[in-house]
ZADO-336989 format. One record per residue: residue in one letter; x, y, z of N, C-alpha, C in turn. Coordinates in pm, whole numbers, plus 50000, padded with zeros to 5 digits. Example, Ala and Ser with C-alpha at 12.3 -4.5 7.8 and 13.67 -1.06 7.14 Angstrom:
% ZADO-336989
A513194943150780512304955050780513204967050780;S512854977550708513674989450714512905000350787;
***
This chain:
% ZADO-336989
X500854988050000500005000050000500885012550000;X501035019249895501355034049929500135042049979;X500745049650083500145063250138500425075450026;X501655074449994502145083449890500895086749800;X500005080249777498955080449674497735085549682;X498035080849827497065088249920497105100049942;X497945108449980497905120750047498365129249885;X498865124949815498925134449685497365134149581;X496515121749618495135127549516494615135349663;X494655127949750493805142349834494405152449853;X495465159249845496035174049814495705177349657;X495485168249584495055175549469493825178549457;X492995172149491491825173949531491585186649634;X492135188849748491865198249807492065213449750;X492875210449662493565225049571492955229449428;X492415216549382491995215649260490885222749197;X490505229249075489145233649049488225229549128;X487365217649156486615213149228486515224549350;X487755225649430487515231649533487415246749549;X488025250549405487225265049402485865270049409;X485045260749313483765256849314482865256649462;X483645246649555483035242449642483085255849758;X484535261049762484765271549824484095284449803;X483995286849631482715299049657481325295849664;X480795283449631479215280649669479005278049842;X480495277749922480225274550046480105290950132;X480905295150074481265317050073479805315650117;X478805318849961477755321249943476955317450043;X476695302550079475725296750166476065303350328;X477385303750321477145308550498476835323250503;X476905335050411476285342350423474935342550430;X474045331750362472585325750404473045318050562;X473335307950572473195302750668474085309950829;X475425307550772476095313950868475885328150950;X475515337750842475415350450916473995354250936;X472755350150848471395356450874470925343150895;X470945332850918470375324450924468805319850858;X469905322050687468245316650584468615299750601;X467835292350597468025281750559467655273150426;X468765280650318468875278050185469285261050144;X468625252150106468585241650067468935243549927;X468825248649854469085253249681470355257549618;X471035256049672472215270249632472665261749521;X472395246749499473485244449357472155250849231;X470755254649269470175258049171470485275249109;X471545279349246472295290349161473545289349108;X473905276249131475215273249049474555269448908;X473555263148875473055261248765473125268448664;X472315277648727471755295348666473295300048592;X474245300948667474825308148675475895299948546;X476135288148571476815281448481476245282048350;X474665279148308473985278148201473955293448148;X474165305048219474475315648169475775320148077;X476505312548148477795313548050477795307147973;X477405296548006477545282147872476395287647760;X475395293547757474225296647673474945309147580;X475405319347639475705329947623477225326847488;X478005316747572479195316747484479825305147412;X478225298447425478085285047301478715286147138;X479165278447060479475283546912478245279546841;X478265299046814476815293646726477105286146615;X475695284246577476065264146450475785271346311;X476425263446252476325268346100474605258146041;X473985266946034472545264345999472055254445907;X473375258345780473085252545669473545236745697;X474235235145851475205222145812474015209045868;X473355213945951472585197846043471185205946082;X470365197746081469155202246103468865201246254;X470075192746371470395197546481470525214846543;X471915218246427472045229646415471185242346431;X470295239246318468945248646284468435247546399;X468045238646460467525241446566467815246546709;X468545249546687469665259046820468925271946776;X468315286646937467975291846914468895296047032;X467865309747048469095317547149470435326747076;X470995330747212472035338247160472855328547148;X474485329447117475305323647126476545334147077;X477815329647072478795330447067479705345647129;X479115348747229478975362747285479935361947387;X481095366847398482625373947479481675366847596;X483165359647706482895354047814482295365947927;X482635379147903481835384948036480595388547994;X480315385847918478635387147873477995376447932;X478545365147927478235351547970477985354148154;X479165361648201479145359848306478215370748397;X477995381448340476825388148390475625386048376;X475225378448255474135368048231473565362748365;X475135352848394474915344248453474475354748626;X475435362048648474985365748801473685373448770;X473105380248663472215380748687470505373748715;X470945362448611469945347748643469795346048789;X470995349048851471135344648988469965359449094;X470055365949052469685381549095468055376449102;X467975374548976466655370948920465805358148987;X466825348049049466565333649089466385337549240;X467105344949306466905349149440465465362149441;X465445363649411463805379049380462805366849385;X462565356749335461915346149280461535341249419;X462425332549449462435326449577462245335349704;X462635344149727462675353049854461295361949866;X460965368349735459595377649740458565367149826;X458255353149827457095346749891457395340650038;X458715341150062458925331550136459945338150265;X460295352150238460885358450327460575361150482;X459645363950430458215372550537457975360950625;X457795349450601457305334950651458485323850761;X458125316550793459025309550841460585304150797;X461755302550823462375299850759462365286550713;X461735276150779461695258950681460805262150573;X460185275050548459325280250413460395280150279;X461075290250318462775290950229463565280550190;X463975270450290464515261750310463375251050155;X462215246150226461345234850095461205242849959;X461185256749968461315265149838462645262849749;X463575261649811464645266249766465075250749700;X464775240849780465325223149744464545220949627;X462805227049643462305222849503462785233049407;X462655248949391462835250249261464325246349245;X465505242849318466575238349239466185226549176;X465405216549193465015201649135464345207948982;X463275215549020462475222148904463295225448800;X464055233748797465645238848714465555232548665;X466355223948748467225208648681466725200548545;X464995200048579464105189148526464065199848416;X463875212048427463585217248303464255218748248;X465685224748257466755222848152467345211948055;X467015203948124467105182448122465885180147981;X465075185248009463785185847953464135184947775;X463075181347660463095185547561462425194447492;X461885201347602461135217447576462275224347567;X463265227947676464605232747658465745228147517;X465085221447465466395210847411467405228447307;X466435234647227466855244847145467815253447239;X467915250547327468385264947461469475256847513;X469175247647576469865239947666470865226347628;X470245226147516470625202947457470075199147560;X468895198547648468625193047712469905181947784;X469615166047770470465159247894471855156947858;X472335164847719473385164447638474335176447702;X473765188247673474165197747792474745211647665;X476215216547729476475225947633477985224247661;X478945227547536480565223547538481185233347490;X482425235647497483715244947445483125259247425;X482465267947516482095279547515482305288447613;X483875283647648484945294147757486275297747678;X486245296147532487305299147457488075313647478;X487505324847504487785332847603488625337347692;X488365331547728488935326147927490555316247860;X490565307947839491685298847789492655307047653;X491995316547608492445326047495493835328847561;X493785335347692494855345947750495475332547875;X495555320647906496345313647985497335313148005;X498075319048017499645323248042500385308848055;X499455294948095500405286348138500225273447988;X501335272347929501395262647863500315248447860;X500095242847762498615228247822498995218447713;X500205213747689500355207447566500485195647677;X500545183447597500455171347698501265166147741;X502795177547764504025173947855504015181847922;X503185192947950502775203448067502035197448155;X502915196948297502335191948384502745204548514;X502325207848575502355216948713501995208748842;X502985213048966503245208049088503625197349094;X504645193249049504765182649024503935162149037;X503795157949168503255149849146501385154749167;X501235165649161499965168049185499275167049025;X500185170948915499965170848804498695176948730;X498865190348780497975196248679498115203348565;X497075202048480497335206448343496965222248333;X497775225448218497885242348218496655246948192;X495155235248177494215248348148494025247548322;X493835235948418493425234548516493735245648588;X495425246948591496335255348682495695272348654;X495225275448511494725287548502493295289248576;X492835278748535491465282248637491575280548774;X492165274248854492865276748994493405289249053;X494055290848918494345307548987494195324048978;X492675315948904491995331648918491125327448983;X490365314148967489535308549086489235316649248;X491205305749328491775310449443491715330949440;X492245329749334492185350149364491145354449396;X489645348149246488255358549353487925347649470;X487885337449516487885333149651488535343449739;X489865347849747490485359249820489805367949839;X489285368249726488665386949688487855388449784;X486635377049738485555375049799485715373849964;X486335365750001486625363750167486965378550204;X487845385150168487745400050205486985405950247;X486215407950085484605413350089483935411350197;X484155397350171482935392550318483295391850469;X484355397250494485035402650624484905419250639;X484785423050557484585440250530482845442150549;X482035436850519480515435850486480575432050633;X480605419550674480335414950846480935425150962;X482055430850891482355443451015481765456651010;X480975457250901480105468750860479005469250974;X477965481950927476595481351043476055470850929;X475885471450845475095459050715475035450150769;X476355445450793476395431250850475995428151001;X476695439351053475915434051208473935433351228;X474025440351090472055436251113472095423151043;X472815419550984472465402750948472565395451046;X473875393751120473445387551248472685388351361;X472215406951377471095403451466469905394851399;X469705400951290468265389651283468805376151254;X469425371551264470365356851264469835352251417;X470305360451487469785358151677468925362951725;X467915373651648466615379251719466135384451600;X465395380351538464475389251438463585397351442;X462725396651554461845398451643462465412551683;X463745413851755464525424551811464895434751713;X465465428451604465975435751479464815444951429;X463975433251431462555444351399462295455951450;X462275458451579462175462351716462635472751690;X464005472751627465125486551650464735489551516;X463465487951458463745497651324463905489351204;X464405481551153465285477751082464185469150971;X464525473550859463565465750781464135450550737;X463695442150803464055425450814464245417250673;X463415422050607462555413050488463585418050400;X463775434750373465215435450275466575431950315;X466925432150427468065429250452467745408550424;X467595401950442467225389650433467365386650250;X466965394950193466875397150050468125399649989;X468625411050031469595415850040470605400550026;X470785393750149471645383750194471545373650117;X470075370750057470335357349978470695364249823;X470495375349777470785381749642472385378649657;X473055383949695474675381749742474835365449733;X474785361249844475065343449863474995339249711;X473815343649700473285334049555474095339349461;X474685349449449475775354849330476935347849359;X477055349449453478195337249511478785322649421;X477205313049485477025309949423476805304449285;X476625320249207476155313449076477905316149030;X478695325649058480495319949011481025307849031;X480195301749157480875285049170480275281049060;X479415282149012478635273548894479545278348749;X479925291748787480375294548652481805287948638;X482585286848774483695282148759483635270348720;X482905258648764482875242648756482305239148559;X481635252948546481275250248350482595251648290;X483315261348367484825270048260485785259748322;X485805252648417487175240048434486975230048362;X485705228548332485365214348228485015219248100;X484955229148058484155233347931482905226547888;X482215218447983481125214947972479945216948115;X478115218348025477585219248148476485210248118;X476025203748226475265191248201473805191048296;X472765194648332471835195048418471975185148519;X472565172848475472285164748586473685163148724;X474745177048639475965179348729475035185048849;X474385194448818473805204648938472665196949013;X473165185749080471925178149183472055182849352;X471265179049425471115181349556472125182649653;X472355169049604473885168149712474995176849694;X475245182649571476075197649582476285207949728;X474475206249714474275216449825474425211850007;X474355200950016474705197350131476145192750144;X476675191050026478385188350065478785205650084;X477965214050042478595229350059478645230950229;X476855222550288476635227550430477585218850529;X478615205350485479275199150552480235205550565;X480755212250458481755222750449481935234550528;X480515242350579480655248150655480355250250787;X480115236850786479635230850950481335227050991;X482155218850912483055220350921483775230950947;X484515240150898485225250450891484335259651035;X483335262851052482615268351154481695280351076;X480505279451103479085283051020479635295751066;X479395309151039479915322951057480875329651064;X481725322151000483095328251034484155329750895;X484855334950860485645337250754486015328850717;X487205322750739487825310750721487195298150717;X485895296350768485475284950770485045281250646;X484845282850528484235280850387485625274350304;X486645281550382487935278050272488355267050348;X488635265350489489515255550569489165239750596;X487275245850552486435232250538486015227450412;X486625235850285486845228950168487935222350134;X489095225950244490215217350211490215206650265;X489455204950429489525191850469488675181550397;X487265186550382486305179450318486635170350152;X487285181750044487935174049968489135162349966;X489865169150073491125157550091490775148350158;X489365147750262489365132850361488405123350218;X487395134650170486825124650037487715118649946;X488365128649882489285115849828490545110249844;X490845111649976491775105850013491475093550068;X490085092350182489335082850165489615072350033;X488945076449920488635066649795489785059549756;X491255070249737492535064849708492845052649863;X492775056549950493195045950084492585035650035;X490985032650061490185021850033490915011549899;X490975019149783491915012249657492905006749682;X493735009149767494725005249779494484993549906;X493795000449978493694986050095492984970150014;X492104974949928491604960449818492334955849734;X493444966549679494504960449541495644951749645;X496064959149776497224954449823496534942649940;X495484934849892495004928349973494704924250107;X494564937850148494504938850363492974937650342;X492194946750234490664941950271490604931350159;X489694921550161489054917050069487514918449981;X487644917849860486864922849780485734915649795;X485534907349875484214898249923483524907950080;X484214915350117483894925150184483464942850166;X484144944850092484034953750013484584957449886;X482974954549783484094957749656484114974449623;X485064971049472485184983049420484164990849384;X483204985149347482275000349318481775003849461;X482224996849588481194997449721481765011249744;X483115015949718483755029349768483125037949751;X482645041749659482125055649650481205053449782;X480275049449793478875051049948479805049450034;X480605043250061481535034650211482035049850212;X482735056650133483755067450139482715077350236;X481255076850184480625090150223480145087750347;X479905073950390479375072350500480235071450610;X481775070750582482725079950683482325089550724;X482385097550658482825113450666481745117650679;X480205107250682479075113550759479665108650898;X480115097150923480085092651074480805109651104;X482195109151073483125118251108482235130951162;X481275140351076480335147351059479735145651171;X478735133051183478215133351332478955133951459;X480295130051464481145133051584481465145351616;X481515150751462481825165451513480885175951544;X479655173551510478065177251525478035173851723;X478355165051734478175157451899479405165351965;X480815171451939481735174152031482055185651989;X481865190751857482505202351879481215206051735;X480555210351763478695218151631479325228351624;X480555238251686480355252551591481445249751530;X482455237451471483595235051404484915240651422;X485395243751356486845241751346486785257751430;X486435268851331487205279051392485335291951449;X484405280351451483345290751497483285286451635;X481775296051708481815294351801479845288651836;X479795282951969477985276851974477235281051931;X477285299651949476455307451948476565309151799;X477105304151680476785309651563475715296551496;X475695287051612475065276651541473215278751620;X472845286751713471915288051754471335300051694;X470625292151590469315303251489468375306251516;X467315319151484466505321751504466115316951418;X465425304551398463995297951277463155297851304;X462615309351261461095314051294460625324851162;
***
């Protein structure tokens, strides 16, 4: 058994596109969850938005005359990547107004069943062959970040490899590191906003809504306010995970997105800066560092494959790192670097 194998896919993993992704859709959610305490179940349905904005926006349009596929492509297409990308945060603008106008005012498990179905709704409709002219329906949309890869400063021919045994390729390494930069940006931002008066009214109504009210404060926009933001958040993780793959697929953006975001920041600690980034690094590296260990414990024969086979890893992997999850839920609920009191919400 090498470990060696181990601890280099889970450092690549922890560093990798993936975790840019995960790191700004996790940003986003704890400004819902962490600081005002919405309880957003949806947030990969603003990674959706936000991805299908770019991908729609900076698709190659088809030559008409060539396939009667072709012809049938409607929409815009072939339109400069920041067209794509304001598209996209604005879908997101548009996706939060949607959700929040009915459900603000109301309880928060109102928000919460709003938010899980219309991300499902999305999904089904983009998937759909009503969409198919817009979307390719379950086919999806490809190579429409040409853009973005135009200006890569880092070589991608197929003896370009970066970090050494981590081995990433020069388009990867470019999207990593503008990725990591607006992650920076953003964590800033969102340390500048929470030390503001803005922010300290998010957390009062986070711990008294009732009170917030009290002093004045109009509840319902600031709440609005908070998920418009998150959800922009958001919809860049979506845009990043279309532009690292050059592809976007409806059935990428499913549920569990959104709860590996909330393990993430139950991890790292629900309200707090650091916790979005420190619990995307552990969360990716114990997942697949997990998967690489397990492989190796069945190839180098310590487990046997009459016990657990190979396809059993993927569930076995997750149902660790739920146990793990519940231990840390039982000994330490405000995580790594929060504190009790950010985990006691006003849901009401």
């Amino acid at each position: 058994m090498d470990l060696g194998n181990v601890l280099i896919d889970g450092f690549r993993a922890a560093f990798g596109v993936e975790a840019v992704v995960f790191a700004l859709a996790a940003i986003g959610l704890n400004i819902h969850f962490g600081y005002t305490g919405l309880l957003n179940f949806g947030q990969v349905g603003f990674m959706l938005v936000g991805a299908y904005g770019v991908a729609i926006m900076g698709r190659p349009c088809p030559d008409v005359a060539a396939t009667q596929t072709a012809a049938d492509q409607i929409g815009p297409c072939g339109q400069p990547l920041v067209v794509g990308v304001l598209v996209g945060i604005l879908l997101a603008v548009i996706l939060a107004l949607l959700l929040g106008a009915p459900t603000l005012r109301l309880r928060s498990d109102y928000l919460a069943i709003t938010t899980i179905a219309a991300a499902e709704i999305l999904r089904f409709v983009f998937r759909s062959d009503v969409a198919r002219p817009i979307t390719n329906s379950v086919f999806g949309l490809q190579q429409f970040a040409g853009d973005f890869f135009a200006v890569n400063p880092f070589p991608d021919g197929p003896s370009d490899r970066y970090f050494g045994a981590l081995n990433y390729s020069g388009q990867q390494l470019w999207v990593m590191v503008v990725g990591w930069a607006l992650v920076g940006l953003l964590t800033y931002w969102t340390w500048s906003l929470m030390r503001s008066p803005w922010g300290r009214v998010l957390k009062s109504i986070r711990e008294d809504e009732d009170a917030a009210r009290a002093l004045g404060k109009n509840v319902f926009s600031y709440k609005m306010q908070a998920l418009i933001l998150g959800g922009i958040f958001g919809a860049l993780g979506g845009i990043f995970l279309a532009m690292g793959t050059q592809a976007v697929n409806p059935d990428t953006y499913i549920p569990v997105r959104t709860f590996f975001a909330y393990v993430i920041i139950i991890l790292g600690g629900a309200g707090t800066i650091w916790g979005p980034i420190v619990g995307t690094f552990i969360f990716l590296f114990l997942t697949a560092g997990l998967d690489t260990l397990m492989r190796e414990l069945i190839e180098g024969g310590i487990i046997s494959e009459s016990i657990i086979a190979t396809q059993e890893i993927g569930p076995i992997r997750f149902i660790l790192v739920g146990l793990m999850l519940a231990l840390l839920m039982a000994f330490r609920p405000q995580g790594i670097f929060g504190n009790k009191e950010e985990m006691l919400l006003d849901a009401r």
